[in-house]
Backbone bond lengths (Angstrom), bond angles and torsions (degrees), N, CA, C in turn:
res aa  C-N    CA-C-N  psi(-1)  N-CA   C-N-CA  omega(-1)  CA-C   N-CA-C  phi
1 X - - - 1.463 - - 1.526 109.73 -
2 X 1.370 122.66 148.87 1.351 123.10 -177.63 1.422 115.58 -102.88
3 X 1.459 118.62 114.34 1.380 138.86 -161.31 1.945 88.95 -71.01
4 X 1.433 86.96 166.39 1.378 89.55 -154.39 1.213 86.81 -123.46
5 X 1.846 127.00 142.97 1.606 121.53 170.26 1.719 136.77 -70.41
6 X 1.205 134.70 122.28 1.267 113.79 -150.92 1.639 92.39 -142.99
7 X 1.067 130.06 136.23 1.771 122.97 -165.42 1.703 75.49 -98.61
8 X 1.763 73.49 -179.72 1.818 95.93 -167.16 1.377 113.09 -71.95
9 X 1.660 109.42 -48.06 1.554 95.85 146.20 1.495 167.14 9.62
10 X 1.916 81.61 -85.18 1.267 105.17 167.06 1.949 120.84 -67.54
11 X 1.326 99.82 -28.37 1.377 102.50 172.12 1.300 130.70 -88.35
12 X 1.479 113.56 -18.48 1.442 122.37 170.95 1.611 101.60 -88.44
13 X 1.200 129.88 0.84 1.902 135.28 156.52 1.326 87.97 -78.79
14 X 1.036 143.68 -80.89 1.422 156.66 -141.08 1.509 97.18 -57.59
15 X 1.406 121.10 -46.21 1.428 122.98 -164.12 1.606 109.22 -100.47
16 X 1.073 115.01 -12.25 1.629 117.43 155.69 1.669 108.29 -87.35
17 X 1.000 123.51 9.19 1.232 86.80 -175.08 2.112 89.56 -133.46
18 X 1.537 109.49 20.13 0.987 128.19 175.93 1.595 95.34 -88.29
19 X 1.237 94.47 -56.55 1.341 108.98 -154.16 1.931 101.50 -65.98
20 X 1.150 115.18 -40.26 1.619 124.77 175.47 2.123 99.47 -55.88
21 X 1.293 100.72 -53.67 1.372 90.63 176.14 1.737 142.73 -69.88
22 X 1.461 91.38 -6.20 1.709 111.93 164.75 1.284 113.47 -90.14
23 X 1.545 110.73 -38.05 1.705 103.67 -164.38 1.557 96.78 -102.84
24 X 0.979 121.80 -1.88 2.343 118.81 -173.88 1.300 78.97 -121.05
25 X 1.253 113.02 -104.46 1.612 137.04 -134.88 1.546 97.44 -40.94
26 X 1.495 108.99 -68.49 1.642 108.22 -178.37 1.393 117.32 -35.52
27 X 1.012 100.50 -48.75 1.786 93.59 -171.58 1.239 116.87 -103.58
28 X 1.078 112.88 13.19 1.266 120.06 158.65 1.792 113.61 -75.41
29 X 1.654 112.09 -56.41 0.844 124.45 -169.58 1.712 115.49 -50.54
30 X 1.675 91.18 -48.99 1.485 108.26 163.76 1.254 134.97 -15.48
31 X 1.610 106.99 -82.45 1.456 129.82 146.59 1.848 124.46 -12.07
32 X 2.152 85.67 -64.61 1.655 82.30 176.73 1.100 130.74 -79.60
33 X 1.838 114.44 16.74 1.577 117.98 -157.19 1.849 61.99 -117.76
34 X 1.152 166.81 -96.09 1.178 161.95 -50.46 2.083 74.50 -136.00
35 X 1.027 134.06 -77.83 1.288 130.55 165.88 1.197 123.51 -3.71
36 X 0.861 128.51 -61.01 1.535 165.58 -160.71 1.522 108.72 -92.68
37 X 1.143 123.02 -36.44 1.413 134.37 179.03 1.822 91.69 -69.31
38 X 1.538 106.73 -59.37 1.398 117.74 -153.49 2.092 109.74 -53.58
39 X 1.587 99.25 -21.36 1.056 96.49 -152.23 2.062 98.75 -97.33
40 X 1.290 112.35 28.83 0.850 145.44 131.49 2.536 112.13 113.52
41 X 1.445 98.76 -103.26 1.474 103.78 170.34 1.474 99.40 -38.86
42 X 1.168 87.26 151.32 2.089 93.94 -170.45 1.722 91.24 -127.13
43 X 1.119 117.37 -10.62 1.783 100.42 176.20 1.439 111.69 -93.98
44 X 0.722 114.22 -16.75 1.673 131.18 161.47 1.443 124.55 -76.06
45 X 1.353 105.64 -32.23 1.490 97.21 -169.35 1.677 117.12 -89.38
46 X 1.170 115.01 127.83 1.377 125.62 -148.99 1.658 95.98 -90.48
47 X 1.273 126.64 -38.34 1.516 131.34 150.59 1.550 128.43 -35.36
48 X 1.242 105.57 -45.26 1.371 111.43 169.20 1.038 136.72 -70.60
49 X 1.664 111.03 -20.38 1.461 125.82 -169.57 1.472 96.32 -78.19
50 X 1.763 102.67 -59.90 1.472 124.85 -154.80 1.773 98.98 -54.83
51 X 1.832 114.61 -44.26 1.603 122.93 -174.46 2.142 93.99 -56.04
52 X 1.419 103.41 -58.69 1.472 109.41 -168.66 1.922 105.79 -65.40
53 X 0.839 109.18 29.37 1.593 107.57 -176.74 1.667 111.98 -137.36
54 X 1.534 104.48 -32.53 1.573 114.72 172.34 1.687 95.23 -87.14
55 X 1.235 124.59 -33.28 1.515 117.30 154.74 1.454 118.28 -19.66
56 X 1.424 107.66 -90.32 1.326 127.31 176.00 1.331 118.87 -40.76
57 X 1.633 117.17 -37.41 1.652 105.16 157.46 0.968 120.06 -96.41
58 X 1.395 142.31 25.14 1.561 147.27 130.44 1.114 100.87 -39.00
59 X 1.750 104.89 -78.22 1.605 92.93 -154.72 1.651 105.91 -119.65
60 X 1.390 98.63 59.66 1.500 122.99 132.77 1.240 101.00 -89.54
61 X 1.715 114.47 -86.47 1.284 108.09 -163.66 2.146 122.56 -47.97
62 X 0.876 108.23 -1.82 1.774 115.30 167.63 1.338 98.74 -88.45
63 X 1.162 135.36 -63.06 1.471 129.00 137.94 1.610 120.88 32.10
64 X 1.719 87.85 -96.82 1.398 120.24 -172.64 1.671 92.51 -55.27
65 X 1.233 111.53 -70.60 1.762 121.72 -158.10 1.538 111.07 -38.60
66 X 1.193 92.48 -48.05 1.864 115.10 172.27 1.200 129.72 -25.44
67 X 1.526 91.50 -61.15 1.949 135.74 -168.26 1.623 84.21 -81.06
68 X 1.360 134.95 -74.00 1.198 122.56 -156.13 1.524 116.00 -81.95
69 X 1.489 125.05 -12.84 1.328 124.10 163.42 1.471 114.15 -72.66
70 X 1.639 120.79 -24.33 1.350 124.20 -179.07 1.447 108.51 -91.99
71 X 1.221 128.81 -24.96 1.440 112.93 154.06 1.309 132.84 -106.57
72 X 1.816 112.25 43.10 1.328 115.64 171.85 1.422 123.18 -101.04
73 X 0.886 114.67 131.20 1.560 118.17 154.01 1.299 127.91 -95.85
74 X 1.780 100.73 106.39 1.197 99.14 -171.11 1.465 124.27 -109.40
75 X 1.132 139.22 153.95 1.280 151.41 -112.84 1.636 94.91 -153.00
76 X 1.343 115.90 121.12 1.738 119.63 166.09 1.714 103.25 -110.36
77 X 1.029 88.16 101.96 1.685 121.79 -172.23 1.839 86.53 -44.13
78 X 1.626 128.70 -50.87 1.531 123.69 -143.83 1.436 76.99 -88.79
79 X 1.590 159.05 35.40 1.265 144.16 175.46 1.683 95.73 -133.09
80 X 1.493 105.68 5.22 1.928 88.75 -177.16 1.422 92.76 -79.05
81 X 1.266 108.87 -176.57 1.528 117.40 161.21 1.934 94.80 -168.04
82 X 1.724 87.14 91.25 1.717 85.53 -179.07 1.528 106.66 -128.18
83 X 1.509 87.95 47.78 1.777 93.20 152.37 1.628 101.60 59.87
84 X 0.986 125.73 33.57 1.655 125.47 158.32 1.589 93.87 90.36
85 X 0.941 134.72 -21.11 1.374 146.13 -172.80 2.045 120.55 -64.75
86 X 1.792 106.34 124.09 1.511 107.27 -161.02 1.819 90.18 -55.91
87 X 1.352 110.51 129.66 1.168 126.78 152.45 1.553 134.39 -117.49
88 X 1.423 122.67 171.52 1.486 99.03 175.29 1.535 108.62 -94.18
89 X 1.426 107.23 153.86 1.566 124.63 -148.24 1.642 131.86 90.47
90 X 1.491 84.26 -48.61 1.708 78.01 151.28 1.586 154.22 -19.69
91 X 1.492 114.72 127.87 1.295 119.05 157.20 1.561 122.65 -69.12
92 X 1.511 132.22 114.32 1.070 90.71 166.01 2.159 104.71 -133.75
93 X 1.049 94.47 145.86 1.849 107.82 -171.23 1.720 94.82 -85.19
94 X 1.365 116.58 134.86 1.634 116.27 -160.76 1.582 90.60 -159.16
95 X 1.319 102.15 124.54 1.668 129.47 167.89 1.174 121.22 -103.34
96 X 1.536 124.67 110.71 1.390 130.81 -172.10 1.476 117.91 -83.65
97 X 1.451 114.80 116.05 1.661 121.42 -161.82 1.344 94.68 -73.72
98 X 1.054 138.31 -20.83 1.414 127.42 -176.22 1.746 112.35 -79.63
99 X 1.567 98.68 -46.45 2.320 77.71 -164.16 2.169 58.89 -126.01
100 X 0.766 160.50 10.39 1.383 124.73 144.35 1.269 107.67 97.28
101 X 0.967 118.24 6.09 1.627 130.22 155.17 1.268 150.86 -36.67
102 X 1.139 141.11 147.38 1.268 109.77 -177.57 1.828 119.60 -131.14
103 X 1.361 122.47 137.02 1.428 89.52 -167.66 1.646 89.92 -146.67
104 X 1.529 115.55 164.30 1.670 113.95 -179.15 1.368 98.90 -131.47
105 X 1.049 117.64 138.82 1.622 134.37 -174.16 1.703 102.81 -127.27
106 X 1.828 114.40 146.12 1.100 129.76 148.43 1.316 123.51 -84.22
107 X 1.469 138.75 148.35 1.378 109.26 -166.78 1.600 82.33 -120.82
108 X 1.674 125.29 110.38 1.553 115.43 -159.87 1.657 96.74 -122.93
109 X 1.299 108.95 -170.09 1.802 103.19 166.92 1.389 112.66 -93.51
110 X 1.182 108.41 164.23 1.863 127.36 -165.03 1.557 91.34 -52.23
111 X 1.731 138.86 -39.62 1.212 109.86 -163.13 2.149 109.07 -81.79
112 X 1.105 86.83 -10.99 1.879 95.76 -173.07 1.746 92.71 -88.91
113 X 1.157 124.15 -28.23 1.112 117.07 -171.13 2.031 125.95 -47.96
114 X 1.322 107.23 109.32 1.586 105.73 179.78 1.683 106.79 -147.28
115 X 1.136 93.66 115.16 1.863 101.46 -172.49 1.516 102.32 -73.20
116 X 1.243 109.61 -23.90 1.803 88.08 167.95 1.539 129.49 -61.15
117 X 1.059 76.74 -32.06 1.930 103.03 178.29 1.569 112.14 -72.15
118 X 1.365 111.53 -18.07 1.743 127.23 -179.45 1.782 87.85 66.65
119 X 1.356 115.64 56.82 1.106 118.50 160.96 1.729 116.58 -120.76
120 X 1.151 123.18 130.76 1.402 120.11 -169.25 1.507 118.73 -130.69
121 X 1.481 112.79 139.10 1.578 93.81 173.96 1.339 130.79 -110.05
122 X 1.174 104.97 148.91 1.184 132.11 -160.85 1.611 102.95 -37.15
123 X 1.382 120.79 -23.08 1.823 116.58 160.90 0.798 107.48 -99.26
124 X 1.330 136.18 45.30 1.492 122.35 147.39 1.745 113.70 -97.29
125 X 1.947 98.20 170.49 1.351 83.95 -164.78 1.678 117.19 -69.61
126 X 1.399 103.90 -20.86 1.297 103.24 168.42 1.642 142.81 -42.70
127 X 1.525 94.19 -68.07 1.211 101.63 173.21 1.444 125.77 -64.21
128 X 1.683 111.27 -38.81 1.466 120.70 150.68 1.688 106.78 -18.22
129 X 1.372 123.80 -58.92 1.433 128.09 -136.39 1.642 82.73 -84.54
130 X 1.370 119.69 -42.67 1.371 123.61 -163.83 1.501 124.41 -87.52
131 X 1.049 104.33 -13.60 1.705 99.77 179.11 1.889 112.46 -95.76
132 X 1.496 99.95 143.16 1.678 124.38 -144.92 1.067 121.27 61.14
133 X 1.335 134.25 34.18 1.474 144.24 142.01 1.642 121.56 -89.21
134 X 1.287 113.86 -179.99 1.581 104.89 -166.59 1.126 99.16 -163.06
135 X 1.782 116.04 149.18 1.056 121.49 -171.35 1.259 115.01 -36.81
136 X 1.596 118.08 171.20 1.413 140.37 -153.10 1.995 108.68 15.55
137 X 1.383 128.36 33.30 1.079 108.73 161.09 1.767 103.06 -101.56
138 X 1.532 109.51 151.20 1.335 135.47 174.97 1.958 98.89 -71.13
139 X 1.395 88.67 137.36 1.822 104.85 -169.79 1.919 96.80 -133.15
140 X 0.930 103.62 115.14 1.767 119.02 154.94 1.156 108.21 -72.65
141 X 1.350 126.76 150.59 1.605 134.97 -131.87 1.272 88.92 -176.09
142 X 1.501 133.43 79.71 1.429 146.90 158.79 1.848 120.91 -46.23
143 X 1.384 122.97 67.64 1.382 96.13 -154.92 1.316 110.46 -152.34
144 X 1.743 129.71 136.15 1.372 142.09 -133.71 1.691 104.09 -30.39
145 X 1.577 132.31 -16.26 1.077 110.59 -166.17 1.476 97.04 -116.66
146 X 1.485 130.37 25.64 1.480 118.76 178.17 1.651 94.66 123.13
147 X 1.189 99.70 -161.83 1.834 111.68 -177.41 1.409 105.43 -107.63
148 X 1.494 112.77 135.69 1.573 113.98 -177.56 1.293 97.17 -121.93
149 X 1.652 125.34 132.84 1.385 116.58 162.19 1.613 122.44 -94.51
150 X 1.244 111.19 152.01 1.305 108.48 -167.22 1.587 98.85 -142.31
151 X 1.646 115.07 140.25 1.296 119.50 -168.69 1.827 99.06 -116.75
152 X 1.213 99.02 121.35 1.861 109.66 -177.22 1.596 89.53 -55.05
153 X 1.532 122.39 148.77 1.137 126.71 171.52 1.466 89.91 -132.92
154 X 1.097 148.80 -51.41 1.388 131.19 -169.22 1.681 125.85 -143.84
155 X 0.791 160.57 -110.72 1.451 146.40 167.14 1.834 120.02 160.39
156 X 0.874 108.89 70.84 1.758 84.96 -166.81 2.064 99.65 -121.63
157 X 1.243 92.37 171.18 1.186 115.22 -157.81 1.935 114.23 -121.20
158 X 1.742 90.49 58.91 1.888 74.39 -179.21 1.734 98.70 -158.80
């Protein structure tokens, strides 16, 4: 199976928020499924359903965390040293030749990935276009609205 890239970051999010759903959420839920039991008919009780349903996405999502912490490879972005060069984990600072813009992207894996956050993953067409390039080189940017050029302005790694 092909391990998937995940910065250190992204896995110490992943593993706090594992860890909140074993030691809170679970037993919390518990409680309100055992609550809810007490207060008697169970096809009726609208408490019981709702506790036995956030159940099930408990431990799905422990599930999920599991599956994607056990097939990650994760990566401490402040230990690369790739010669100024777009890598994944990376910072990178990017000036748009067209309206002159300016914008900074992480280049992270698909599950960390959130463009609000100016976080991107590493399959997108972007970052695709940008990694093994290096500051001040010009990057073509294939993307739903035409081609955007974008000039690397800086690169860092932390």
């Amino acid at each position: 199976m092909k391990r998937s890239p995940l910065t250190q970051r992204g896995a110490d999010l992943l593993r706090a928020e594992l860890k909140r759903l074993k030691s809170e959420d679970r037993p919390n839920v518990i409680k309100a499924i055992a609550e809810a039991r007490s207060h008697g008919d169970l096809s009726e009780n609208a408490e019981y359903h709702a506790a036995r349903e956030q159940q099930s996405f408990i431990e799905g999502r422990i599930g999920e965390i599991e599956f994607r912490l056990g097939n990650a490879e994760i990566i401490d972005v402040t230990r690369l040293s790739a010669s100024g060069r777009v890598v994944f984990g990376c910072t990178v600072h990017l000036e748009d030749q067209d309206e002159g813009g300016k914008v900074v992207y992480q280049i992270v894996g698909e599950d960390e990935a959130d463009i609000r956050r100016g976080m991107i993953s590493v399959g997108s067409p972007i970052a695709r276009a940008l990694v093994g390039k290096s500051a001040g080189d010009i990057v073509d940017v294939q993307v739903p609205a035409g081609t955007r050029s974008y000039e690397i302005m800086d690169v860092k790694y932390a």
